[in-house]
C-alpha positions in Angstrom: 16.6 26.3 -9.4 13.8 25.2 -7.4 14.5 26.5 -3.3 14.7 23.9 -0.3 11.7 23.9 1.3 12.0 24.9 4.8 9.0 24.9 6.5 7.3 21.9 8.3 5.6 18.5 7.2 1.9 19.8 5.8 0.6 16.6 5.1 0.5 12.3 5.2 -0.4 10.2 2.6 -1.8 6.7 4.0 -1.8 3.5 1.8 -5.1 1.3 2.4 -4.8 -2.7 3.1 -2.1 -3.1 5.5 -1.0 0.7 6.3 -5.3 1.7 7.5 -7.4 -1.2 7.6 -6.9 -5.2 6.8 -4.1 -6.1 9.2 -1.8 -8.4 7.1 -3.4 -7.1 3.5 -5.2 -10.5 2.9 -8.6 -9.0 1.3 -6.7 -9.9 -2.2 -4.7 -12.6 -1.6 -7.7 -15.4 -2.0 -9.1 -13.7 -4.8 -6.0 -14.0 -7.0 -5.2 -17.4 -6.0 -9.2 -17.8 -7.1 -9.2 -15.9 -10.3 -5.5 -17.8 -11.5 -7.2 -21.0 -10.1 -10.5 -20.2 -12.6 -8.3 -19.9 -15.7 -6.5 -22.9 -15.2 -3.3 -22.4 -13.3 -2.6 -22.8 -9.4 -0.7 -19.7 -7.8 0.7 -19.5 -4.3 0.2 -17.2 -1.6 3.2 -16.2 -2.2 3.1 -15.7 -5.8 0.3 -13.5 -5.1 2.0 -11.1 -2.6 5.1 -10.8 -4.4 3.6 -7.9 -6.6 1.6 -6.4 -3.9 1.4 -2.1 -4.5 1.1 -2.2 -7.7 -2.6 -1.5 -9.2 -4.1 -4.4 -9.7 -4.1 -5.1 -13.5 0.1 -4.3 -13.2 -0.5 -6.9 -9.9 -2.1 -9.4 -12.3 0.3 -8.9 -15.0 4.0 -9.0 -12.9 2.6 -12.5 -11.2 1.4 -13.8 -14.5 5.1 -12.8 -15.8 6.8 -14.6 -12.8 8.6 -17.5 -14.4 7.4 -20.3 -12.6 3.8 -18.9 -13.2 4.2 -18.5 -16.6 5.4 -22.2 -16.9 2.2 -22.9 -16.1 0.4 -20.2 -17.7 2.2 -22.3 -21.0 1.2 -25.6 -20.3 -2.3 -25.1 -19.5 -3.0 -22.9 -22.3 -0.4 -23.5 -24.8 0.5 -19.7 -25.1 3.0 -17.7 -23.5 0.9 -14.6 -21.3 0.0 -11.9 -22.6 -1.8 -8.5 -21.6 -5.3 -9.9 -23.1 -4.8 -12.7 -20.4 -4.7 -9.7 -17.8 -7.5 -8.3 -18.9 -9.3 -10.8 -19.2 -8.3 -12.3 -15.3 -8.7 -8.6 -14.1 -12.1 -8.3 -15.0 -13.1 -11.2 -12.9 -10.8 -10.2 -10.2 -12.4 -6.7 -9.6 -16.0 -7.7 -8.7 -14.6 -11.3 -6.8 -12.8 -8.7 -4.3 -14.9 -6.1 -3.9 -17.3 -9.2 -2.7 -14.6 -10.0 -0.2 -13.2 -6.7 0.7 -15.7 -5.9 3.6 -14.8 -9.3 5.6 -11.3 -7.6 5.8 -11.9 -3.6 6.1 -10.9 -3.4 10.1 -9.3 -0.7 11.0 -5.7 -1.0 11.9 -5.0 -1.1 15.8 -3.6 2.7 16.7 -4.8 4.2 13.2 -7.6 6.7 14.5 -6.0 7.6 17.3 -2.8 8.4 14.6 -4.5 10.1 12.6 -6.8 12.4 15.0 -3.5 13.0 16.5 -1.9 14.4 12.8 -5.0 16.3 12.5 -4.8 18.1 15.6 -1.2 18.9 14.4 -3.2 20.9 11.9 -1.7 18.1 9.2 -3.7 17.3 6.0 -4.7 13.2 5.5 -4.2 12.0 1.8 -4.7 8.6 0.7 -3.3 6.7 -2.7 -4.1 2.9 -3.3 -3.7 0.0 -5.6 -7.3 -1.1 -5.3 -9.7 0.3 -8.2 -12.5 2.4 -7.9 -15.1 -0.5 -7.9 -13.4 -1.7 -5.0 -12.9 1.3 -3.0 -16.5 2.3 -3.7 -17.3 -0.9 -1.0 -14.2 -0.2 1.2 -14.2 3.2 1.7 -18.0 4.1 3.1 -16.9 1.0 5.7 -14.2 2.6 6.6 -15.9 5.9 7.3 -18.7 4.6 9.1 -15.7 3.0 11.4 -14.1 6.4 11.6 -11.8 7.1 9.1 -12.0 9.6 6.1 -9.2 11.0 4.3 -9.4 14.3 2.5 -9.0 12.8 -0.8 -9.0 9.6 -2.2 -6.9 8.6 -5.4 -7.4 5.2 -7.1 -5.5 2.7 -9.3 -6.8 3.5 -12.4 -7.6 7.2 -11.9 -4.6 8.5 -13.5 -2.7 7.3 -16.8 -0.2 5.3 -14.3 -0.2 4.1 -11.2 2.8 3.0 -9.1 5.2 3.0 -8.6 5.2 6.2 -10.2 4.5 9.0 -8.5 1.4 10.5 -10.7 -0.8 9.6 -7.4 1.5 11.5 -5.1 1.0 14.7 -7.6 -2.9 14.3 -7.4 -2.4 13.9 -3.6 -0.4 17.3 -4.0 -3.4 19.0 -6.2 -6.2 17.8 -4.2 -4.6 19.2 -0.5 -3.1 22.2 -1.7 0.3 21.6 -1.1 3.0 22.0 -3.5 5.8 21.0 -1.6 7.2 17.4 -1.5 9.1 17.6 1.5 6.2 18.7 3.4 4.6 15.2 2.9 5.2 11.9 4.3 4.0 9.1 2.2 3.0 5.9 4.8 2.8 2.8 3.2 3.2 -1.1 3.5 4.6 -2.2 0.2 7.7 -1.9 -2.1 5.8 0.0 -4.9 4.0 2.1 -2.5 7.6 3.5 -0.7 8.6 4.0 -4.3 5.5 5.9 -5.2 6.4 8.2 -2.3 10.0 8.5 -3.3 9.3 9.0 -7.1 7.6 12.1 -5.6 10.2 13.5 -3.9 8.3 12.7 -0.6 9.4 11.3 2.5 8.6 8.1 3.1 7.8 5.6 6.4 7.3 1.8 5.7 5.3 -0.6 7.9 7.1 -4.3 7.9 4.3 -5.9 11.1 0.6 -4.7 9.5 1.4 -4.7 5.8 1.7 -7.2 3.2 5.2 -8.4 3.9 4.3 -10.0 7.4 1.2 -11.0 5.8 -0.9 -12.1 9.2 -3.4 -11.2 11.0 -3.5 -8.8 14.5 -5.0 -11.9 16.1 -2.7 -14.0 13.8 0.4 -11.6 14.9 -0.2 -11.7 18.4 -0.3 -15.7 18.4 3.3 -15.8 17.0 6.0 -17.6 19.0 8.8 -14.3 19.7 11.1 -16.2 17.1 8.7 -16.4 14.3 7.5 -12.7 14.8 11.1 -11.7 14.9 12.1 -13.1 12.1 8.7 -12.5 9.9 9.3 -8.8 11.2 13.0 -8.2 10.1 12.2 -10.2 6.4 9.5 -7.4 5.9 11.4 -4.5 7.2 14.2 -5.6 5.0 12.3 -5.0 2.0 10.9 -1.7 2.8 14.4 -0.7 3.7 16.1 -1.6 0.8 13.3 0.0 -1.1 14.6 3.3 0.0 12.3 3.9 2.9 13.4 6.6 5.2 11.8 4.9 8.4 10.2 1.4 8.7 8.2 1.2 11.7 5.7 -1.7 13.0 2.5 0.1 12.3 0.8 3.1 11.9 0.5 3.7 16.0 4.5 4.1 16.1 3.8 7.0 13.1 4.1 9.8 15.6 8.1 10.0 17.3 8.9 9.4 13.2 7.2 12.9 12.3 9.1 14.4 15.1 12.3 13.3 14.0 11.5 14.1 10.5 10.7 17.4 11.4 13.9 17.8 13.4 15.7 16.8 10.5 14.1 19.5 8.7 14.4 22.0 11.2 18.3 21.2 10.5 18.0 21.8 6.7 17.6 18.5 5.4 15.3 17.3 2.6 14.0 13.6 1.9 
């Protein structure tokens, strides 16, 4: 029988586009529009998003698989879609977004000040993402020169599965020292990303304004008419909620009052 852990939250676990840098997670929305477009078949914005967490071959495979995409896929191609169709759009994909990837690396409003916060805490900073290593090779030296390096890095690809499974997570645990799931919070913007964190037996915090499901830029965001913010807002918080997502909060600058009340909850013998 394993024991309830009781001591305090050890560590967070940041997502990349849309949780620490590209407001909106648009850096790959073009690009598989693009790459779809360069094989033949026209794909929506929203087609594109609707997979968004997973890696990115499993991203390329679930919107090929959609049905209205795969309508398409048939008639233009006269075959139904099949995994050699991912590969093959997935190896153009990888180098057509690590080309675009730098025009979208800003750093989330609020997330240094976050997380220099959680490290004076005396917290560890893990990060998992869907992007591969090709693509996180170009992102993630931006990203440090702008401030922000995370004490390890785990890639789609890295492991023998990705998400929404919780493999990453477990690396995360390895790489930190920490052996204890309820002494992580996993922060992340998308479906697959809160179920990563869950799989692991983590707790988990979604973010409905700077992630994928809002989909907009800060400038973009700011622009909105109170309505349409209101309502983008509560169709991306629904998601991460019905995900399973202990917390959904607008960004990674409302992260802090959520580890205090996690840690209360703790401190009153729950577990995620």
């Amino acid at each position: 029988m394993v024991r309830p852990y009781g001591g305090k939250i050890q560590a967070v676990v940041f997502d990349w586009a849309g949780t620490i840098v590209d407001h909106g997670s648009r850096a790959p929305m073009g690009v598989f529009v693009e790459v779809f477009k360069r094989f033949g078949v026209e794909i929506s914005i929203a087609e594109a998003r609707a997979p968004m967490g997973l890696p990115k071959w499993q991203h390329i495979q679930a919107v090929g698989r959609q049905p209205a995409v795969a309508a398409r896929w048939q008639a233009a191609h006269g075959s139904t879609f099949a995994d050699a169709d991912a590969d093959r759009i997935y190896e153009v994909f990888t180098p057509l977004n690590a080309e675009v990837v730098p025009r979208f690396a800003d750093l989330i409003p609020g997330a240094l000040d976050t997380v220099a916060a959680l490290r004076a805490r005396g917290l560890k900073i893990g990060s998992t993402t869907g992007y591969n290593r090709p693509i996180m090779d170009v992102l993630a030296p931006i990203a440090a020169e702008a401030g922000y390096v995370p004490d390890n890095l785990v890639c789609a690809g890295d492991l023998s599965e990705g998400r929404p499974g919780p493999l990453m997570m477990y690396r995360c645990f390895t790489d930190l020292g920490i052996w204890a799931p309820a002494s992580v919070i996993k922060v992340d913007d998308t479906v697959p990303g809160i179920e990563e964190g869950l799989n692991a037996g983590t707790w988990t915090v979604g973010l409905s304004v700077s992630g994928n499901g809002f989909g907009l830029s800060a400038a973009e965001t700011a622009a909105l008419a109170p309505a349409e913010f209101a309502e983008r807002r509560a169709t991306a918080a629904r998601a991460l909620t019905l995900s399973g997502a202990h917390y959904v909060i607008d960004s990674v600058a409302d992260l802090l009052p959520v580890l205090d009340a996690i840690e209360g909850r703790m401190a009153r013998g729950e577990q995620p």
